[in-house]
N, C-alpha and C positions, 0 to 999 in steps of 0.2 A: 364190347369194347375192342377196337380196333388195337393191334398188338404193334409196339413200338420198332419202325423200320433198325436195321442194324445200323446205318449213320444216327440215326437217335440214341440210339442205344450204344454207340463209343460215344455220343456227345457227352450223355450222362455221366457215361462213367470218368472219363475228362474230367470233367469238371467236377466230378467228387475227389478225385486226385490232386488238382488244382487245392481244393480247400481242405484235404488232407494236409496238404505241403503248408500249404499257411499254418493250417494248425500247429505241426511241429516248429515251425519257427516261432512262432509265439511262446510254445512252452516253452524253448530253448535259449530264446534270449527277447522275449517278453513283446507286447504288442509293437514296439518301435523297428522290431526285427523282422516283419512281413514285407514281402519284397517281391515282386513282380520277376523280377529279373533272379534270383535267387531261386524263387519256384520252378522257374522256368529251368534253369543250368540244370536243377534235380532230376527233371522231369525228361530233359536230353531234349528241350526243345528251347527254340529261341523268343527273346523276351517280344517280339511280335507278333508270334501266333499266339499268345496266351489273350489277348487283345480278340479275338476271334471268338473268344469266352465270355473274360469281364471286359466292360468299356475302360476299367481304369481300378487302382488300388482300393480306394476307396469303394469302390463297387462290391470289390471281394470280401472286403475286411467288413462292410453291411453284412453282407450274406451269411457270413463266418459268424455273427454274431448272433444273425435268426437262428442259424443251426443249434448255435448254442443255450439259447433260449430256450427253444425247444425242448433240449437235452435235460437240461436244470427242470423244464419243468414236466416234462416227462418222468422224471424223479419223482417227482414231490406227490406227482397223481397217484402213484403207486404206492409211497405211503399212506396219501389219505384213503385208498382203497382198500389198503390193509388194516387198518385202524376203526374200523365198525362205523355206526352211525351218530355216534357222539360228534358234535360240529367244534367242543372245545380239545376231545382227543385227536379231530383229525386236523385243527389246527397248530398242536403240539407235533404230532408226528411229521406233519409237510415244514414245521421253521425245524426241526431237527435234520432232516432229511437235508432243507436246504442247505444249511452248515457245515451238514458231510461232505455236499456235491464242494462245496466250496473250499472249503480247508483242502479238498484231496483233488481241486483242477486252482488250483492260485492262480496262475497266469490267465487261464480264462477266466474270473472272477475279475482279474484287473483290466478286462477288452471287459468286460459287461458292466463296472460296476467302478472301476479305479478312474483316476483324471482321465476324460475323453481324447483319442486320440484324433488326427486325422481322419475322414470317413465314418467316425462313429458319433461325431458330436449330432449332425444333421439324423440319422439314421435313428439315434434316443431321442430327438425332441419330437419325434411322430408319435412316442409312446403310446400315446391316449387314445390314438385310433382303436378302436375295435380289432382290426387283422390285425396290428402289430403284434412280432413277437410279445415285446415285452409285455402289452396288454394281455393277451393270453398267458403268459404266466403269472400273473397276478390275481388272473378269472379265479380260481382255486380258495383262490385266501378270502377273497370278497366271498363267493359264496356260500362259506363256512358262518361266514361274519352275517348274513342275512339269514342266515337260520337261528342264529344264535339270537339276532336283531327280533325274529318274530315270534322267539317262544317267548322273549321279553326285552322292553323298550332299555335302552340306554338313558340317561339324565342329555339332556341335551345343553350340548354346549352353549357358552355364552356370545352373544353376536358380534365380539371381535373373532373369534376364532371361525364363527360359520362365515365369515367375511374371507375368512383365510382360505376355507375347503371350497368356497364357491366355483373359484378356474376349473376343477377334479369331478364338481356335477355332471355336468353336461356330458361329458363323454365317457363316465361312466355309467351313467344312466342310458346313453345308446348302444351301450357292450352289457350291461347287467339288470335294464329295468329299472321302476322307480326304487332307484336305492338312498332313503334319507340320508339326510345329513349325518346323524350320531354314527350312521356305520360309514359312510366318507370320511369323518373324522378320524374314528378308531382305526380303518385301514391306512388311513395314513401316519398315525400317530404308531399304530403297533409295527408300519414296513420301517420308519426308523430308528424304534430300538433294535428290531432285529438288522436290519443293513450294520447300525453302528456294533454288536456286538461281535455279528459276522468278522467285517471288516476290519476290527480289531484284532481280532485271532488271526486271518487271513494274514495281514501286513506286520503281523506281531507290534504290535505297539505296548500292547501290553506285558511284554515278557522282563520289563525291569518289577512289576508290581502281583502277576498274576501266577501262581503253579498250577494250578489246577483248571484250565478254562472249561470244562464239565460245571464243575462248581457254581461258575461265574456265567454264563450262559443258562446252565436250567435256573439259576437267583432271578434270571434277567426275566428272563420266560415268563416264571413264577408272577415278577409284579405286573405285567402286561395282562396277564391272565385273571389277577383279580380284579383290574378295571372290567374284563370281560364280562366279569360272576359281578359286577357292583349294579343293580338298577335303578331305575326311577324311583 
């Protein structure tokens, strides 16, 4: 492998500075606060060389998001890797895992996961691609789900709802293999309890009704879980 020229190697580093500085302005005052011209003042350079990087905001704030995809689920791998060979322990360990990453990065959670900004709506509707971040961190959860799918079948759904999961075949099945229906449904079925339970803690909606979200999260888990253990 041919070793990276030193103008490659400031380019990189540039532009991991670049999406450093985004990052901090997200945390600081949330996805609407990223700003070309703001990175740039930080960085002691002017808002046109940064152009010489990304073609445009929305280009950054894409990138910004893979990275963070990544991150989140670079998480979650690490719990399932810790959590032995059970497919129901290691998908307890990666939605808890993922709840921590979440509760404890809120501002990236609402660039990943809150109303779409500028830049990011186009950049989530590619989801389903295979390379996509966000497909890749989803790889994990389905996988789990097809182990669990072949030590035993699911009841299969009724054909309004397989009419529902139908758009989610196709490109999951070109990222995962022949993966039926019961377990396209259940992965969809289980990512929005867990998003809404997340998402509730994250944006506190809950905090006029809930003290304990431990509580209310592992409850959540819990009935998701015995759809898992329920078969044919």
């Amino acid at each position: 492998m041919v070793a990276p020229t030193r103008r490659e190697r400031m380019r990189t580093a540039t532009v991991s500075e670049i999406k450093e500085g985004a990052r901090r302005l997200l945390v600081t005052g949330g996805p609407t606060a990223i700003s070309l011209r703001a990175i740039a003042r930080d960085m002691g350079m002017t808002a046109p060389a940064i152009y010489r990087y990304f073609p445009s905001l929305d280009a950054l704030i894409a990138e910004l998001a893979g990275d963070l995809f990544d991150e989140v689920r670079e998480c979650v791998e690490r719990a399932r890797d810790g959590s032995g060979d059970d497919p129901l322990a290691q998908l307890a360990a990666m939605c808890s895992a993922f709840r921590q990453w979440s509760v404890s990065h809120r501002a990236e959670f609402a660039l990943l996961y809150g109303t779409p900004v500028p830049g990011i709506s186009s950049f989530l509707n590619a989801c389903m691609d295979e390379n996509h971040p966000g497909a890749r961190f989803g790889a994990p959860f389905m996988q789990a789900l097809l182990t669990l799918w072949r030590q035993a079948p699911w009841v299969t759904p009724s054909a309004a709802v397989m009419d529902q999961v139908a758009p989610i075949l196709g490109p999951l099945r070109r990222s995962q293999g022949d993966v039926p229906v019961e377990v396209a449904h259940m992965f969809l079925c289980g990512w929005i309890r867990l998003y809404g339970l997340v998402s509730m803690e994250v944006f506190d909606h809950l905090r006029w009704a809930v003290d304990d979200q431990d509580v209310l999260f592992n409850t959540g888990l819990a009935t998701v879980f015995e759809e898992l253990t329920r078969r044919a």
